[in-house]
N, C-alpha and C positions, 0 to 999 in steps of 0.2 A: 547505589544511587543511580537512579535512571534519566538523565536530559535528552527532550526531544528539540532537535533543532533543524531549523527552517534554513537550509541552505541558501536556498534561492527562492524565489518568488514566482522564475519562470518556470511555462509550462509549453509543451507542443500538440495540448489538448485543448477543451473547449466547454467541458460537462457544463451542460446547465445548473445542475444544483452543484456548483462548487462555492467553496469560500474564499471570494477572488479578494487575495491582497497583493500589495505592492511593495515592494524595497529593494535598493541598488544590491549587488551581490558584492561581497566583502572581496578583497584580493585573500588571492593563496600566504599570505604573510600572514594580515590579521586573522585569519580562519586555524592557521598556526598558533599565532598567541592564544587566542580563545583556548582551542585544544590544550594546547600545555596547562593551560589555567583550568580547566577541569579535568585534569590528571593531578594536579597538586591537591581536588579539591578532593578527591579518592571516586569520582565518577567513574560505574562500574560498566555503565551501557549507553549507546546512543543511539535514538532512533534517527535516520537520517534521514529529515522527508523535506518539503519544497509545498506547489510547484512541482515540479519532474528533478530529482538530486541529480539525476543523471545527465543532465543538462551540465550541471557544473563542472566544468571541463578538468578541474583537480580534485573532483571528488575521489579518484582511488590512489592520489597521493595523502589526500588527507586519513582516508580509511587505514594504508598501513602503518600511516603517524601514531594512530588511533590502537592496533593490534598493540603497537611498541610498547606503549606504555597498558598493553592486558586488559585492554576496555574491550567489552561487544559490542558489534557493528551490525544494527539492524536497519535494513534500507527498504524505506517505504516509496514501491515504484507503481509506475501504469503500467510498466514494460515492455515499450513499446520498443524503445531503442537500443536493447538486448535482443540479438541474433547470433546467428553459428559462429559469425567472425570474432565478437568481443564479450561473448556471454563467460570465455574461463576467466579473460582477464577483469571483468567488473565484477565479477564475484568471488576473486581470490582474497580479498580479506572482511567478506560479507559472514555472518553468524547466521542469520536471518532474514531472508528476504521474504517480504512482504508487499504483495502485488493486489492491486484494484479489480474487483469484476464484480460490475453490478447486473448483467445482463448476458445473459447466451446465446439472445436471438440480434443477430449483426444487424437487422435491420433499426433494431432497438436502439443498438451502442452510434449507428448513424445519427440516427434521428436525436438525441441528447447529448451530440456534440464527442463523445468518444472517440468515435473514427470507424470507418472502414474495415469490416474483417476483424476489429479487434478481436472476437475471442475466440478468431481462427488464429490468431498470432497467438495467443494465451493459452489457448488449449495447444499449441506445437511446445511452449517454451516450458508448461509444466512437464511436458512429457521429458525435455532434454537437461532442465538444470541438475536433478539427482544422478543423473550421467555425467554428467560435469566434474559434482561436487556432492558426492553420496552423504556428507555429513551433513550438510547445510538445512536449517529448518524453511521450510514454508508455508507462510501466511498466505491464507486467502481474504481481503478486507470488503464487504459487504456493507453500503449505504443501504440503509431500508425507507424506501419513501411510497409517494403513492402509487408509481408506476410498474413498481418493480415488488409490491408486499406479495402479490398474488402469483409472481411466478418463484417464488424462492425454493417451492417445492422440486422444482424442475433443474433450481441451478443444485440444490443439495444431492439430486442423484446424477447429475454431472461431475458434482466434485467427488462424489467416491469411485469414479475411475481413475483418477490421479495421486501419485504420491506425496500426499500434504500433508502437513502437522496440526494446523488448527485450521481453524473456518471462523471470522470474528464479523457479529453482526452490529451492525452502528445505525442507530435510531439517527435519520435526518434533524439537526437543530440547525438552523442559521444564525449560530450564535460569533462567526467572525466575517469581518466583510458583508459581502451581501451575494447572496445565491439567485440568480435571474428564476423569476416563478417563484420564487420561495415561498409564497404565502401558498400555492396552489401543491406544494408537496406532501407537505406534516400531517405522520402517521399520529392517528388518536392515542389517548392510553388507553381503552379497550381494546387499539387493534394490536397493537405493539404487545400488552398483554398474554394476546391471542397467540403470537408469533411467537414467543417468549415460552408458552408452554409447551407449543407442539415440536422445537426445537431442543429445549434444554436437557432432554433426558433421553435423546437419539443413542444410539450405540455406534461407533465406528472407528476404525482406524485413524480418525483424526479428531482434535478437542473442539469443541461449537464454545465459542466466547462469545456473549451478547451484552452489548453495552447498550440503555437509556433506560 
């Protein structure tokens, strides 16, 4: 059984199409109880996403709480605040990490609120985590909207220079919160369709998951 849980709320980004919610962040105690309470309930994985999880300053005491009792630990990041200094220790009790990039061209990830460089930082850090940590799977998580349908072809031959496990495409819905623009995003179902076929039946060293 698989629970995905919302660590935090906070984030140190800004993406226009996000699904901005709000809530206090629990103490390292309650975040304890909860845990234990889905270890009795036989919960086999955990996605651990936010907001930025990384943010939560116990988040890799709660991950090895989490190995203890044989659960998987898949953390859904921007990864931004993974660098050379704390990349072995945030990802020593990580299964799977799973990181954001909807865009290649930095001026892009500017302009929609990502940041700066981003996936000059992204393209450093996939290069470094399997040095890291040779076991560890990773995710690439792909928002498909309108700005970004027409360059996927470009971010797909970028990602087969790196050593990834899957590539996961996720149709834009503003289905929690509210996404700034959101009415100006949403891919059609002919165009998504469209995407859907000239992706699913790729060949590569890594799996294409396409969700909507």
């Amino acid at each position: 059984m698989k629970v995905c849980w919302n660590i935090t709320s906070r984030c140190n980004k800004n993406c226009k199409y996000c699904f901005k919610f709000n809530k206090k962040d629990l103490s390292l105690e309650e975040n304890k109880k909860i845990l234990e309470n889905l270890a009795e309930r036989k919960v086999t994985r955990i996605a651990w996403t936010g907001g930025e999880p990384y943010l939560y300053e116990d988040l890799k005491e709660l991950l090895k709480l989490s190995k203890q009792h044989n659960i998987l630990n898949f953390v859904n990041t921007n990864g931004t605040l993974l660098n050379d200094d704390n990349l072995k220790e945030n990802i020593e009790y990580v299964d799977r990490l799973i990181i954001s990039l909807d865009f290649i061209d930095d001026e892009l990830n500017e302009e929609f609120g990502i940041g700066k460089d981003y996936f000059k930082h992204i393209s450093y850090l996939l290069g470094k985590i399997k040095e890291v940590k040779p076991e560890i799977e990773i995710r690439i998580n792909t928002v498909v909207f309108k700005n970004n349908m027409h360059l996927l072809e470009d971010l797909y031959n970028e990602l087969l220079k790196y050593n990834i496990d899957y590539w996961k495409l996720i149709r834009f819905f503003p289905i929690r919160g509210k996404a700034i623009e959101e009415n100006d995003l949403g891919v059609s179902d002919e165009e998504f369709i469209e995407i859907r076929k000239n992706f699913q039946d790729r060949k590569q060293n890594f799996e294409i998951v396409i969700n909507g």
